[in-house]
mmCIF file as gemmi writes it, N, C-alpha and C atoms, coordinates in Angstrom:
data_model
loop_
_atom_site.group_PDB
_atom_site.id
_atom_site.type_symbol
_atom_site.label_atom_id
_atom_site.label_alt_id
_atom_site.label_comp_id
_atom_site.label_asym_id
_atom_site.label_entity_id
_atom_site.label_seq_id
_atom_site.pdbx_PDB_ins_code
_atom_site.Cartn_x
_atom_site.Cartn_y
_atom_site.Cartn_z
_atom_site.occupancy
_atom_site.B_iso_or_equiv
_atom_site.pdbx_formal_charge
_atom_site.auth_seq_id
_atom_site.auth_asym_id
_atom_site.pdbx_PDB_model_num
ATOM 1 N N . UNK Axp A 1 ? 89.046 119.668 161.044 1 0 ? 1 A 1
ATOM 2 C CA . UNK Axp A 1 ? 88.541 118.875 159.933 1 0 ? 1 A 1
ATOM 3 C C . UNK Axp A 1 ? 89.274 119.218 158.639 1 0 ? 1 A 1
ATOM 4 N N . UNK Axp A 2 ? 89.785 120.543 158.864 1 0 ? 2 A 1
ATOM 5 C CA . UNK Axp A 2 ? 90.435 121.06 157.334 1 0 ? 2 A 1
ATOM 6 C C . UNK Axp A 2 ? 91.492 120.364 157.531 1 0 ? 2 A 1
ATOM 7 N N . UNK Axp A 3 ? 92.174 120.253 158.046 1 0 ? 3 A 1
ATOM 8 C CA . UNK Axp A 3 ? 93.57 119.788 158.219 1 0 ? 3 A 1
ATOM 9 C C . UNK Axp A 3 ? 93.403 118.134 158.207 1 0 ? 3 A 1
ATOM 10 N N . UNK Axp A 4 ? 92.755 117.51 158.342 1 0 ? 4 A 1
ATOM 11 C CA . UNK Axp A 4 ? 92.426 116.221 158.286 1 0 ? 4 A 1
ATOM 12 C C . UNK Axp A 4 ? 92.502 116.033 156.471 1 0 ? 4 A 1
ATOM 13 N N . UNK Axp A 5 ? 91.469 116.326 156.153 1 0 ? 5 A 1
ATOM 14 C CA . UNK Axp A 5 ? 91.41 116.299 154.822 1 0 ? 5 A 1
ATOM 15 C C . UNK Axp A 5 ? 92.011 117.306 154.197 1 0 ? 5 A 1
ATOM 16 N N . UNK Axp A 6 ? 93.155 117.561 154.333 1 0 ? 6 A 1
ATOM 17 C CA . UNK Axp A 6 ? 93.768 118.402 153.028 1 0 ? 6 A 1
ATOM 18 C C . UNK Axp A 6 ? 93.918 117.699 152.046 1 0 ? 6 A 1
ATOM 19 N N . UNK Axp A 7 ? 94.271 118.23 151.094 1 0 ? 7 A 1
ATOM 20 C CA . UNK Axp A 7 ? 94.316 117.578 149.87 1 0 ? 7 A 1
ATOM 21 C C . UNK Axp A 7 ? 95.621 117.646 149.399 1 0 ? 7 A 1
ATOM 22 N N . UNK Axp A 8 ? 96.372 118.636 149.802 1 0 ? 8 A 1
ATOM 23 C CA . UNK Axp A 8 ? 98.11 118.929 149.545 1 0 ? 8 A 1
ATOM 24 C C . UNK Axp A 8 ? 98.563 119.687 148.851 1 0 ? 8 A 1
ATOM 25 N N . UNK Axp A 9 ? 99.86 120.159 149.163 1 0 ? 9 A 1
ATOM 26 C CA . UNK Axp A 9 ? 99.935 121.6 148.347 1 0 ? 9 A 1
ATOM 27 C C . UNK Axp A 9 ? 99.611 121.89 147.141 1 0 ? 9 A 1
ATOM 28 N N . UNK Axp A 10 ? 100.373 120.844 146.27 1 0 ? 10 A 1
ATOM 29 C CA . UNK Axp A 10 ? 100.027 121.192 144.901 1 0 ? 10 A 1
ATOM 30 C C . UNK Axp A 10 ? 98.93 120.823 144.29 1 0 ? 10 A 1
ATOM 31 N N . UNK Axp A 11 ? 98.012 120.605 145.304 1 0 ? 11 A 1
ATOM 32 C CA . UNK Axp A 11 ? 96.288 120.112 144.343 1 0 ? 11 A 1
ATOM 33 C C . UNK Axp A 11 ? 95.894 121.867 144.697 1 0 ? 11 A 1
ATOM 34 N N . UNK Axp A 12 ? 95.947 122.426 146.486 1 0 ? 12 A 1
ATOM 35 C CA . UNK Axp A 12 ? 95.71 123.363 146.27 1 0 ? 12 A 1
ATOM 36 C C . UNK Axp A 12 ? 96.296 124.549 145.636 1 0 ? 12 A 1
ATOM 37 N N . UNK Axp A 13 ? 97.767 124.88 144.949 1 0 ? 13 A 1
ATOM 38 C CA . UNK Axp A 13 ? 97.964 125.525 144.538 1 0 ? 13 A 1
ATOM 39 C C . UNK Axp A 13 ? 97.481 125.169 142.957 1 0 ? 13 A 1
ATOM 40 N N . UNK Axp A 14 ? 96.894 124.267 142.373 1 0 ? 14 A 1
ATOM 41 C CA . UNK Axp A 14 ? 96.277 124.415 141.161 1 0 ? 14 A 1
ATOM 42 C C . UNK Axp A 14 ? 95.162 125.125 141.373 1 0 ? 14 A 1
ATOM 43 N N . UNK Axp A 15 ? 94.174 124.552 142.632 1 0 ? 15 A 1
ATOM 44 C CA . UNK Axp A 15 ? 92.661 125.374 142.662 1 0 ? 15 A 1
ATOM 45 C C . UNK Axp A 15 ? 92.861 126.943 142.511 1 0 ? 15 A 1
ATOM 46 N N . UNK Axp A 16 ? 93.963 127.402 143.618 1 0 ? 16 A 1
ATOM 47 C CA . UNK Axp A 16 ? 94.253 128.723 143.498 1 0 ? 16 A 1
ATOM 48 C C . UNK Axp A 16 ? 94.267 129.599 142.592 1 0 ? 16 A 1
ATOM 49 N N . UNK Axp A 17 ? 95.276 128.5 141.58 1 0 ? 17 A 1
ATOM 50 C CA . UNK Axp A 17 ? 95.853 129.52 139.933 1 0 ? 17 A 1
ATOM 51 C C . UNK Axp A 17 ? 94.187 129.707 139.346 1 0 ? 17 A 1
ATOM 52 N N . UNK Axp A 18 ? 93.836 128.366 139.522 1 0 ? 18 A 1
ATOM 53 C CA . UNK Axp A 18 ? 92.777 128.407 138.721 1 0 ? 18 A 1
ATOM 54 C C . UNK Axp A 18 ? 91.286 129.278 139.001 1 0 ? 18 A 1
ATOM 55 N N . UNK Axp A 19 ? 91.359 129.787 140.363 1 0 ? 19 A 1
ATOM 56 C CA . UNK Axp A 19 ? 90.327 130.529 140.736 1 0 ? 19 A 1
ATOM 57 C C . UNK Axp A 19 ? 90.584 131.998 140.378 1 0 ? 19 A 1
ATOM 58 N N . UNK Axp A 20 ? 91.905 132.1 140.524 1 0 ? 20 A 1
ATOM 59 C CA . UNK Axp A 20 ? 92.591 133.54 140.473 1 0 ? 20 A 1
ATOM 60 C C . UNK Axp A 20 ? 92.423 133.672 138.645 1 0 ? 20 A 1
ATOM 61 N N . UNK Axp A 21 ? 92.941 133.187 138.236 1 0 ? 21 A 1
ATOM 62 C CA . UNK Axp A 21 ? 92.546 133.149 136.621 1 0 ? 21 A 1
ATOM 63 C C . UNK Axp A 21 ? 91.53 133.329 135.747 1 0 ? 21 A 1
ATOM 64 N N . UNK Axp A 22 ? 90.286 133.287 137.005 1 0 ? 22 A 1
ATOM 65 C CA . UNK Axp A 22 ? 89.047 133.276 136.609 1 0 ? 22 A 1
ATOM 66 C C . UNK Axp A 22 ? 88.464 134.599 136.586 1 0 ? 22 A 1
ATOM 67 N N . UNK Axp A 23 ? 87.778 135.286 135.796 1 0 ? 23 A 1
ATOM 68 C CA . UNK Axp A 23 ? 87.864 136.836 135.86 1 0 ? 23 A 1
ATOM 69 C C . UNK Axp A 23 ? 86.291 136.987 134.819 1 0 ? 23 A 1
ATOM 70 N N . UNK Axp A 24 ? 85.046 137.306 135.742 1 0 ? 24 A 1
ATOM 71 C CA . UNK Axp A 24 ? 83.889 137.31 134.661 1 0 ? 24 A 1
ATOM 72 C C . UNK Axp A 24 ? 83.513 139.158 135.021 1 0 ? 24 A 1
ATOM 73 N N . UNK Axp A 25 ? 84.145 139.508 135.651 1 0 ? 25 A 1
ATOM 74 C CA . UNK Axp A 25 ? 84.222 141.272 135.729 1 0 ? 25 A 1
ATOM 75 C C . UNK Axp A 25 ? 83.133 141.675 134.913 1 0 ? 25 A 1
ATOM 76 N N . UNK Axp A 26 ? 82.198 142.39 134.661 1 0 ? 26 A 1
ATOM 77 C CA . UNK Axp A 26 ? 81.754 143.05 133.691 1 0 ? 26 A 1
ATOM 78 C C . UNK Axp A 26 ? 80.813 142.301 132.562 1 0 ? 26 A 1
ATOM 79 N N . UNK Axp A 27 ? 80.917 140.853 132.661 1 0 ? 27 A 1
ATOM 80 C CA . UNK Axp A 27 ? 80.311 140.11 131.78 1 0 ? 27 A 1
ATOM 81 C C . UNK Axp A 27 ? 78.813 139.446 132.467 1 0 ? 27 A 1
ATOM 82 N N . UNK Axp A 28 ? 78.386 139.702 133.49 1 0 ? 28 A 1
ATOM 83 C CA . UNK Axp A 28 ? 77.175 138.991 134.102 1 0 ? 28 A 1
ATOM 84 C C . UNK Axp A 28 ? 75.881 139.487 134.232 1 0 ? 28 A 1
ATOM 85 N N . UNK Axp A 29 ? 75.984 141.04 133.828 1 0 ? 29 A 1
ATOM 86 C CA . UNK Axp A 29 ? 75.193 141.968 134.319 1 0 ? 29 A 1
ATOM 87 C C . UNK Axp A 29 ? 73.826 141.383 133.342 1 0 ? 29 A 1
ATOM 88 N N . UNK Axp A 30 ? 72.517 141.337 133.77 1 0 ? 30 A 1
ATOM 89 C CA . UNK Axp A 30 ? 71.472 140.947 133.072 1 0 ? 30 A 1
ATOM 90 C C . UNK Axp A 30 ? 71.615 139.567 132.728 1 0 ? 30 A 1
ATOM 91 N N . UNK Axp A 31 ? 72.51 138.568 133.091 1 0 ? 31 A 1
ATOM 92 C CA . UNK Axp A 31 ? 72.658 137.414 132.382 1 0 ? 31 A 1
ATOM 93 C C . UNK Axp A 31 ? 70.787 136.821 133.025 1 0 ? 31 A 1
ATOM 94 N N . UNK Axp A 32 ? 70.365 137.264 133.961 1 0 ? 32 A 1
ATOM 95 C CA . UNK Axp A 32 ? 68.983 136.548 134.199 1 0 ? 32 A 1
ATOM 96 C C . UNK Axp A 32 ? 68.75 137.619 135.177 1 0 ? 32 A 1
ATOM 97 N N . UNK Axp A 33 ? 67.029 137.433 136.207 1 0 ? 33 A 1
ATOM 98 C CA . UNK Axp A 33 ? 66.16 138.242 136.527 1 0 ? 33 A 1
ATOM 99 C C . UNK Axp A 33 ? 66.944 137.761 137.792 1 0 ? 33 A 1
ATOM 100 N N . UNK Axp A 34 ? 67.077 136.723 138.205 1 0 ? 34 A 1
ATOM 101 C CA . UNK Axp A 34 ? 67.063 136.172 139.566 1 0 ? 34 A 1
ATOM 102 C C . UNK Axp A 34 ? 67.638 134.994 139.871 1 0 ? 34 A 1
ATOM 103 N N . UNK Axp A 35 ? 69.056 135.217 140.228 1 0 ? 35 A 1
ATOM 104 C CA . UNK Axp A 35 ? 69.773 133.914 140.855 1 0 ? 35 A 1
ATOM 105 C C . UNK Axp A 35 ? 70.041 133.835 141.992 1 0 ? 35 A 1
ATOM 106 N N . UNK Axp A 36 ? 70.753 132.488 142.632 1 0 ? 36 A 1
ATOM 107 C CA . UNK Axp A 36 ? 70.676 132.365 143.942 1 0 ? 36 A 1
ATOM 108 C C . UNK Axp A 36 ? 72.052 132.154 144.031 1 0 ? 36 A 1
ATOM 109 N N . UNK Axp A 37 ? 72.917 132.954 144.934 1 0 ? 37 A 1
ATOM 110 C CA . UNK Axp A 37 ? 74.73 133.033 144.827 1 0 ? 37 A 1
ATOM 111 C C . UNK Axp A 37 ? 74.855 132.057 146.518 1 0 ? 37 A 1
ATOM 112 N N . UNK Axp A 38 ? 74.718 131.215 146.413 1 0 ? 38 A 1
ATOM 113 C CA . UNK Axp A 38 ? 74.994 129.925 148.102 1 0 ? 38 A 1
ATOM 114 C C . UNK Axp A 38 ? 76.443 129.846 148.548 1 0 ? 38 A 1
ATOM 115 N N . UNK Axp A 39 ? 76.73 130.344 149.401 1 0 ? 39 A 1
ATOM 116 C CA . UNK Axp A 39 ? 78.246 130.173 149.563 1 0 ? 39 A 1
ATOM 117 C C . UNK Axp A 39 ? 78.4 130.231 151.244 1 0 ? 39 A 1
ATOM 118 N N . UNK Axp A 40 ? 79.269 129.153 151.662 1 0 ? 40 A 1
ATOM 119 C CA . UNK Axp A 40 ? 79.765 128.967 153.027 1 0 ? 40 A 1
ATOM 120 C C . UNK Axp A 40 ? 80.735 130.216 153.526 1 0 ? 40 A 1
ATOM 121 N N . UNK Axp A 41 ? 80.87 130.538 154.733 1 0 ? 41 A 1
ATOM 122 C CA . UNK Axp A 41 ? 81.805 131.405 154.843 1 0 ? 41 A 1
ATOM 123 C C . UNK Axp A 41 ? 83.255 130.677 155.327 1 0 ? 41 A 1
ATOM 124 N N . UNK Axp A 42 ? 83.063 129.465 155.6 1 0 ? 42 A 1
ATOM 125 C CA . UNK Axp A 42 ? 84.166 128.672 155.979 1 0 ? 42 A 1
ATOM 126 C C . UNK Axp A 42 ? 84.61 127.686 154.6 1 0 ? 42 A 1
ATOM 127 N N . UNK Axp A 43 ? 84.604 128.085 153.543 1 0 ? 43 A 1
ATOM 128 C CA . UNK Axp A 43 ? 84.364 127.22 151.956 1 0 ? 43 A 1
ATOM 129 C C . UNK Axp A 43 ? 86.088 127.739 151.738 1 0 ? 43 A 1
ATOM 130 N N . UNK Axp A 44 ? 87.151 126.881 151.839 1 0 ? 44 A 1
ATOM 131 C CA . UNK Axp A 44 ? 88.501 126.803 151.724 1 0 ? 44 A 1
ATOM 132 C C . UNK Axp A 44 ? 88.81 127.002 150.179 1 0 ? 44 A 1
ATOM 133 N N . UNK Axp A 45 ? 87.749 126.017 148.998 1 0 ? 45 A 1
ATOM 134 C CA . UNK Axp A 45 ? 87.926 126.103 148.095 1 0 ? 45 A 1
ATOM 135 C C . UNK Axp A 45 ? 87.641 127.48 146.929 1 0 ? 45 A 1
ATOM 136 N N . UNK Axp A 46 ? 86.189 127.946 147.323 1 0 ? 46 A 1
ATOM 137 C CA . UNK Axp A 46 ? 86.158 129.178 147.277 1 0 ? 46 A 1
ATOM 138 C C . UNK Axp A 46 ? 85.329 130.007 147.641 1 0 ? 46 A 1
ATOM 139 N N . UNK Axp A 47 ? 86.23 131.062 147.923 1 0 ? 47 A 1
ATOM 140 C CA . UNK Axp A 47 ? 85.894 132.052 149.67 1 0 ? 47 A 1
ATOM 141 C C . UNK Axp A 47 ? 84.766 132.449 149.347 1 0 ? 47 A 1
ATOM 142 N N . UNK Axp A 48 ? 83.721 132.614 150.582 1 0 ? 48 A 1
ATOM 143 C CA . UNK Axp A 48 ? 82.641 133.85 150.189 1 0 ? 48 A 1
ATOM 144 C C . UNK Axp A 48 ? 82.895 135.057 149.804 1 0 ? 48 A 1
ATOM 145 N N . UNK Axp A 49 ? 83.795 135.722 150.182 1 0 ? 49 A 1
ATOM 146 C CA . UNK Axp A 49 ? 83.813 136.586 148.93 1 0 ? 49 A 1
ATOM 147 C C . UNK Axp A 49 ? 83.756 136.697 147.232 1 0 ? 49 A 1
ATOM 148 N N . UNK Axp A 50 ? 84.249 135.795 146.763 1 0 ? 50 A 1
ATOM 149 C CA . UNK Axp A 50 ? 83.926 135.043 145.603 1 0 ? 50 A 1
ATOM 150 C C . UNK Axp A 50 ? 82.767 135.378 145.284 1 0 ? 50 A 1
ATOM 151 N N . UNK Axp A 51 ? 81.601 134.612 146.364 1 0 ? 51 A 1
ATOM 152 C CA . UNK Axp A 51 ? 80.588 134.976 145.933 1 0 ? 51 A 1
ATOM 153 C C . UNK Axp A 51 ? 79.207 136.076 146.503 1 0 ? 51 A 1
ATOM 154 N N . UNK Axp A 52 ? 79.907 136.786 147.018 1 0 ? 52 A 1
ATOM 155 C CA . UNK Axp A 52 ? 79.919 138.53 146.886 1 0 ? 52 A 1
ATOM 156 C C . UNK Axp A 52 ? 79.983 139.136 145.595 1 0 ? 52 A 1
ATOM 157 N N . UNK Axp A 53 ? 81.014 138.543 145.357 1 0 ? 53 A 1
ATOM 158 C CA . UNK Axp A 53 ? 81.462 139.439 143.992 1 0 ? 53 A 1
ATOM 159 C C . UNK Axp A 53 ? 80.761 138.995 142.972 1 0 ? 53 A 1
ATOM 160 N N . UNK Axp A 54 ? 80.618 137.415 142.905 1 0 ? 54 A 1
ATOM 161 C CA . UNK Axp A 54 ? 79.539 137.06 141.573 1 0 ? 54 A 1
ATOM 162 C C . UNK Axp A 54 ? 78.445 137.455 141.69 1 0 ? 54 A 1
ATOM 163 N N . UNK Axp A 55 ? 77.885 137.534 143.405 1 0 ? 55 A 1
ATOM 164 C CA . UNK Axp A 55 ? 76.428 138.541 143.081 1 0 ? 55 A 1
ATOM 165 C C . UNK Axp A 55 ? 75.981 139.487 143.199 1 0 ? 55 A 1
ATOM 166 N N . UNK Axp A 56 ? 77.272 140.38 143.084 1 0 ? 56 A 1
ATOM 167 C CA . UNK Axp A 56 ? 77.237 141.502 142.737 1 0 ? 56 A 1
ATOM 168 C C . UNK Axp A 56 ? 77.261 141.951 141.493 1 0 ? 56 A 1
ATOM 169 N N . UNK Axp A 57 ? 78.002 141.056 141 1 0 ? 57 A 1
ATOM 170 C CA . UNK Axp A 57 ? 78.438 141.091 139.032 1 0 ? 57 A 1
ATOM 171 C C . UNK Axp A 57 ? 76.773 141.112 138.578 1 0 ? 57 A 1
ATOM 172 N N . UNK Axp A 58 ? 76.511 139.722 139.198 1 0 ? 58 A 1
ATOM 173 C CA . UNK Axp A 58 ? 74.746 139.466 138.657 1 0 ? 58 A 1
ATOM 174 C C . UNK Axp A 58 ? 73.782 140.973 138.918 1 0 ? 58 A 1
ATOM 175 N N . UNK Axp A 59 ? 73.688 141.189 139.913 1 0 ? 59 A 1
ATOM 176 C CA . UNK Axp A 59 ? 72.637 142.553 139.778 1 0 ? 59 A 1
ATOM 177 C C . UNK Axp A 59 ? 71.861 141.692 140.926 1 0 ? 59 A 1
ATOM 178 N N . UNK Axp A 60 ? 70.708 140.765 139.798 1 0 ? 60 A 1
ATOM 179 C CA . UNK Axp A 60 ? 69.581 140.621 140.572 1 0 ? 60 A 1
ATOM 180 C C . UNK Axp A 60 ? 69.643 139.244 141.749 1 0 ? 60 A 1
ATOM 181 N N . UNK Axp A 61 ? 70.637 139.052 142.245 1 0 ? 61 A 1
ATOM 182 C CA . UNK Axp A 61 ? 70.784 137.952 142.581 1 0 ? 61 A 1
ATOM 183 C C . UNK Axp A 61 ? 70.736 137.789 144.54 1 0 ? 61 A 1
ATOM 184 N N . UNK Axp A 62 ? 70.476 136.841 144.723 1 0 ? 62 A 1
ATOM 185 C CA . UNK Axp A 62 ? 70.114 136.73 146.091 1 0 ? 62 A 1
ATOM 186 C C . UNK Axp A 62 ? 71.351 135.796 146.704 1 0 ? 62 A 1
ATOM 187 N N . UNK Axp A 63 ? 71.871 136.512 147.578 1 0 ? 63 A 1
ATOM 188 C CA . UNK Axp A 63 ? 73.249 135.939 148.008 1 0 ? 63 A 1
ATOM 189 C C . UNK Axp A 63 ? 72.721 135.48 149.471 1 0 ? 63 A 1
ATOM 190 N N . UNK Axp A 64 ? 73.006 133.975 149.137 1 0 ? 64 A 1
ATOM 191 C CA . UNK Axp A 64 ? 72.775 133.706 150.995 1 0 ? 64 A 1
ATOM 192 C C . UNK Axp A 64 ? 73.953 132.936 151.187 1 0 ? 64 A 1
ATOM 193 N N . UNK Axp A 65 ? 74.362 133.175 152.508 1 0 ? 65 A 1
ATOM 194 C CA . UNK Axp A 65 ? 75.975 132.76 153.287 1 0 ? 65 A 1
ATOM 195 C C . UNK Axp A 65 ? 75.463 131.939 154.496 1 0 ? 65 A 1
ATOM 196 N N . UNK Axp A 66 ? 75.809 130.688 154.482 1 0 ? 66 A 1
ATOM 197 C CA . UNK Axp A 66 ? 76.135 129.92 155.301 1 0 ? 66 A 1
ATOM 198 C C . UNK Axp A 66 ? 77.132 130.208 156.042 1 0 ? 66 A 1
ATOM 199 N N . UNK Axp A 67 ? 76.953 130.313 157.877 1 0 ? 67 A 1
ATOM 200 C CA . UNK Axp A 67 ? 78.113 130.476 158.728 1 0 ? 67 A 1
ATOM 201 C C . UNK Axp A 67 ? 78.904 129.066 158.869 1 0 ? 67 A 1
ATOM 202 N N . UNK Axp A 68 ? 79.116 128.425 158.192 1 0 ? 68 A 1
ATOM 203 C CA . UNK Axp A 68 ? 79.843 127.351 158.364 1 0 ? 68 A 1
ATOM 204 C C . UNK Axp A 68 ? 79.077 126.024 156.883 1 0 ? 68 A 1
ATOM 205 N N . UNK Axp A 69 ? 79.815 125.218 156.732 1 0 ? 69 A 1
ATOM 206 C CA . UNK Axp A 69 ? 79.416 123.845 156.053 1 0 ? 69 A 1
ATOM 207 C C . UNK Axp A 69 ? 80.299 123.495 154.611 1 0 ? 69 A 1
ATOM 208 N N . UNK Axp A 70 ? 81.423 124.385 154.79 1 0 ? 70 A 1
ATOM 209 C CA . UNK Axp A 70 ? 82.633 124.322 153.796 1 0 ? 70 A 1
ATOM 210 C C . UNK Axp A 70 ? 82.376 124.257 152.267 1 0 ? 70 A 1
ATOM 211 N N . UNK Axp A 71 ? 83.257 123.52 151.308 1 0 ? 71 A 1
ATOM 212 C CA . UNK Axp A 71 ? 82.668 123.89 149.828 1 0 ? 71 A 1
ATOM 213 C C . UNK Axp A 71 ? 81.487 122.807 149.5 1 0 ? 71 A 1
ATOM 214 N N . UNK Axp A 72 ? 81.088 121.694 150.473 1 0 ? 72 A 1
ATOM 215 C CA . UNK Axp A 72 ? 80.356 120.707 150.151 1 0 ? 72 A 1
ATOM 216 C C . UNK Axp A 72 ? 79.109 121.142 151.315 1 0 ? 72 A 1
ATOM 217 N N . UNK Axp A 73 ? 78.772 122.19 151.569 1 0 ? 73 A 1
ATOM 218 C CA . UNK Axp A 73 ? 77.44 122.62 152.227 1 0 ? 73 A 1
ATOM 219 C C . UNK Axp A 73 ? 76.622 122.137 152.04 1 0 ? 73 A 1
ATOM 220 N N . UNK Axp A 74 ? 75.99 121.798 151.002 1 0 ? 74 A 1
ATOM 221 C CA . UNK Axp A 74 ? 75.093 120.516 150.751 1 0 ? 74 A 1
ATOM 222 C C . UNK Axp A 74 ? 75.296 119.073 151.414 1 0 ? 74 A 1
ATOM 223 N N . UNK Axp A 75 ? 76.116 118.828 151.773 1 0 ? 75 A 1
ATOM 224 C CA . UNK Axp A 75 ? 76.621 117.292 152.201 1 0 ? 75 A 1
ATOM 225 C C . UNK Axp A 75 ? 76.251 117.707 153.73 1 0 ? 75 A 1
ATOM 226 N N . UNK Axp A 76 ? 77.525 118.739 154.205 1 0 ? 76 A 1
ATOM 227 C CA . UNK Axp A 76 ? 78.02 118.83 155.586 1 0 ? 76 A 1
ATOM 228 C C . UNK Axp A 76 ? 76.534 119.663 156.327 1 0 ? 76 A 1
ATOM 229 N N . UNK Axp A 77 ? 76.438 120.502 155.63 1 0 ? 77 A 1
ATOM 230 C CA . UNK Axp A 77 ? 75.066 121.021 156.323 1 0 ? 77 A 1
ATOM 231 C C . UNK Axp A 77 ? 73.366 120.996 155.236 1 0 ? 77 A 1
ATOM 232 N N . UNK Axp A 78 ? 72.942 119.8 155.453 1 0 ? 78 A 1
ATOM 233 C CA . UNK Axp A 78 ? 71.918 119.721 154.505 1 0 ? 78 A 1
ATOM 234 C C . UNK Axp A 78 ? 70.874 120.689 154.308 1 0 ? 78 A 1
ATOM 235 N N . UNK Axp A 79 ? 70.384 121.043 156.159 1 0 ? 79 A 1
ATOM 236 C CA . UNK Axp A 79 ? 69.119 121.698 156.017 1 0 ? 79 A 1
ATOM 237 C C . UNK Axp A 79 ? 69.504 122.907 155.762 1 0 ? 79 A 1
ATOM 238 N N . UNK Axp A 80 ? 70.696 123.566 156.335 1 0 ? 80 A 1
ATOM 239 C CA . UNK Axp A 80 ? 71.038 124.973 156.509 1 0 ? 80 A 1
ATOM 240 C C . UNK Axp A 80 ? 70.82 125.509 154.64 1 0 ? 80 A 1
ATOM 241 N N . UNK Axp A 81 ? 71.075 124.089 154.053 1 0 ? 81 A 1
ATOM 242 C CA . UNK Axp A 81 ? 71.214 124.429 152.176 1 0 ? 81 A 1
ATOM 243 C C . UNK Axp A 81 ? 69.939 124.838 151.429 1 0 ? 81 A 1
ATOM 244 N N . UNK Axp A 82 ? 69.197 123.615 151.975 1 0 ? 82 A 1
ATOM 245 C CA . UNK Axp A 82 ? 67.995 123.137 151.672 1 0 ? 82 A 1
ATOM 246 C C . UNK Axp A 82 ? 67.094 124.392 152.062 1 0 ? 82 A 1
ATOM 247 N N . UNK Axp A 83 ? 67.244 125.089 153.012 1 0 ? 83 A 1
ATOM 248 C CA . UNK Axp A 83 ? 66.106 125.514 153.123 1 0 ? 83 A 1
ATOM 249 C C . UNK Axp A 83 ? 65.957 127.021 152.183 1 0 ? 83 A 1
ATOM 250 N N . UNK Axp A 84 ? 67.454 127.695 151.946 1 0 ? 84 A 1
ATOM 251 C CA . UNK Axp A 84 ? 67.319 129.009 150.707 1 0 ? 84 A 1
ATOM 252 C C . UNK Axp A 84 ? 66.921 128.32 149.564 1 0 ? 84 A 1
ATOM 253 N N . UNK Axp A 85 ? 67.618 126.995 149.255 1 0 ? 85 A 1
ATOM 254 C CA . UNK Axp A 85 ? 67.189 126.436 147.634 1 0 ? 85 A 1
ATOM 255 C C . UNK Axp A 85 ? 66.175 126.294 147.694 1 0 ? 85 A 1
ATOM 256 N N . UNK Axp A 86 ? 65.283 125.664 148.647 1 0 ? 86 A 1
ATOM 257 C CA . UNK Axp A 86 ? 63.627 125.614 148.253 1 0 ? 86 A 1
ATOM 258 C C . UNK Axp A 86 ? 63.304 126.712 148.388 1 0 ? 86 A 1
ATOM 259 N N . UNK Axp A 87 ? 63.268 127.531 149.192 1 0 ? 87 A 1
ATOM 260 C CA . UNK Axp A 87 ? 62.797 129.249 149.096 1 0 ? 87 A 1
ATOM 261 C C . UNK Axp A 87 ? 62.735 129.625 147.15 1 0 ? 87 A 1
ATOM 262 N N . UNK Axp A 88 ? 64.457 129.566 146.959 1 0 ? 88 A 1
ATOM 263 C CA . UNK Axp A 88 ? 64.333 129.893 145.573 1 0 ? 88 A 1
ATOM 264 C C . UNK Axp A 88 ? 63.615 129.422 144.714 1 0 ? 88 A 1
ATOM 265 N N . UNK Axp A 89 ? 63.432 128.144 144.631 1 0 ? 89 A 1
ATOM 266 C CA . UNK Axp A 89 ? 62.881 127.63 143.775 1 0 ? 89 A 1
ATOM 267 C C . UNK Axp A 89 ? 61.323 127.793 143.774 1 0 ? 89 A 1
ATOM 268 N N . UNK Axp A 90 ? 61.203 128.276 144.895 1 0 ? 90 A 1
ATOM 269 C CA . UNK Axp A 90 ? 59.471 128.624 145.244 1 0 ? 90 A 1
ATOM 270 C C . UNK Axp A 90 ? 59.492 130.094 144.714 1 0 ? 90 A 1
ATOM 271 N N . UNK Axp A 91 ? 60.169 130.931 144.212 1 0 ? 91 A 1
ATOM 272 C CA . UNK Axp A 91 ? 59.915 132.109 143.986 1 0 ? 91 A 1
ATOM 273 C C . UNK Axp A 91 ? 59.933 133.153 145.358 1 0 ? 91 A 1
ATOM 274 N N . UNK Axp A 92 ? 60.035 132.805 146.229 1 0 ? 92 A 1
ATOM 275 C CA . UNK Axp A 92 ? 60.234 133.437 147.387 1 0 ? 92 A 1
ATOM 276 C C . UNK Axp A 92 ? 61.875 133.972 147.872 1 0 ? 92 A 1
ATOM 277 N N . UNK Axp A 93 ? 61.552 135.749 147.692 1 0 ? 93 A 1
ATOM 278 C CA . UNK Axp A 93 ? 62.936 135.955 147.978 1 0 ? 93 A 1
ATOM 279 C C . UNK Axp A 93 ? 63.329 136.971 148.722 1 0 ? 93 A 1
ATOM 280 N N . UNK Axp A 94 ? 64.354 137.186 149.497 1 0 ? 94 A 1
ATOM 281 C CA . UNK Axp A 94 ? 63.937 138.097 151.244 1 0 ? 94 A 1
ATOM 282 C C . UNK Axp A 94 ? 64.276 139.493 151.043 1 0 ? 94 A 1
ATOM 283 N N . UNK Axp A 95 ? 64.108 139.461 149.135 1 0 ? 95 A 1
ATOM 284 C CA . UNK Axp A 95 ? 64.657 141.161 148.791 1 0 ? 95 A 1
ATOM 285 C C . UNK Axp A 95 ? 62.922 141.747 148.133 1 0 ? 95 A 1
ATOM 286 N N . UNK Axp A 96 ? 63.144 142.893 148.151 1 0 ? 96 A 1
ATOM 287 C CA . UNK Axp A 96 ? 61.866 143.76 147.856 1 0 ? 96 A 1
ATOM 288 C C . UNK Axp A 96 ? 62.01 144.09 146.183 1 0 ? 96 A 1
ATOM 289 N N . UNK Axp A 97 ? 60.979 143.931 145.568 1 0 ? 97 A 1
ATOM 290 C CA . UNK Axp A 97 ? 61.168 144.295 144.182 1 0 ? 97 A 1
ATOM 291 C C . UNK Axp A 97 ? 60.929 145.577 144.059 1 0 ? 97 A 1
């Protein structure tokens, strides 16, 4: 499917520069009590690690990883999305205070 829809080199070597360029290191800590970091592990555009690292930057944040449903996880896998975002939004979260 990736290879179907590529988008081509030089669209992805802009996303690249532009992800790599991106640097919030040190700036997130306390930004809020409780966020939700959603990230595919198959997400081409940007990796779960990415967002490892942003919720790690965050502190209090609840990182859930989709085994598959790329950068449009919402589209490609609805329920797999749906069901941490309503969790979050219910205040329900699978870490211990």
């Amino acid at each position: 499917h990736q290879l179907a829809t590529f988008p081509g080199i030089e669209t992805m070597e802009k996303r690249i520069a532009a992800l790599a360029g991106f640097d919030a290191t040190g700036k997130l800590d306390g930004l809020a009590d409780r966020m939700l970091v959603l990230v595919a592990k198959d997400d081409m555009l940007v990796p779960a690690s990415a967002g490892e690292l942003l919720a790690g930057e965050l502190g209090a944040a609840w990182l859930e990883m989709l085994p598959i449903g790329g950068h449009a996880c919402n589209i490609t896998q609805p329920e797999r999305f749906n069901e941490p975002v309503l969790a979050w939004l219910q205040g329900r979260y699978p870490v211990e205070d």
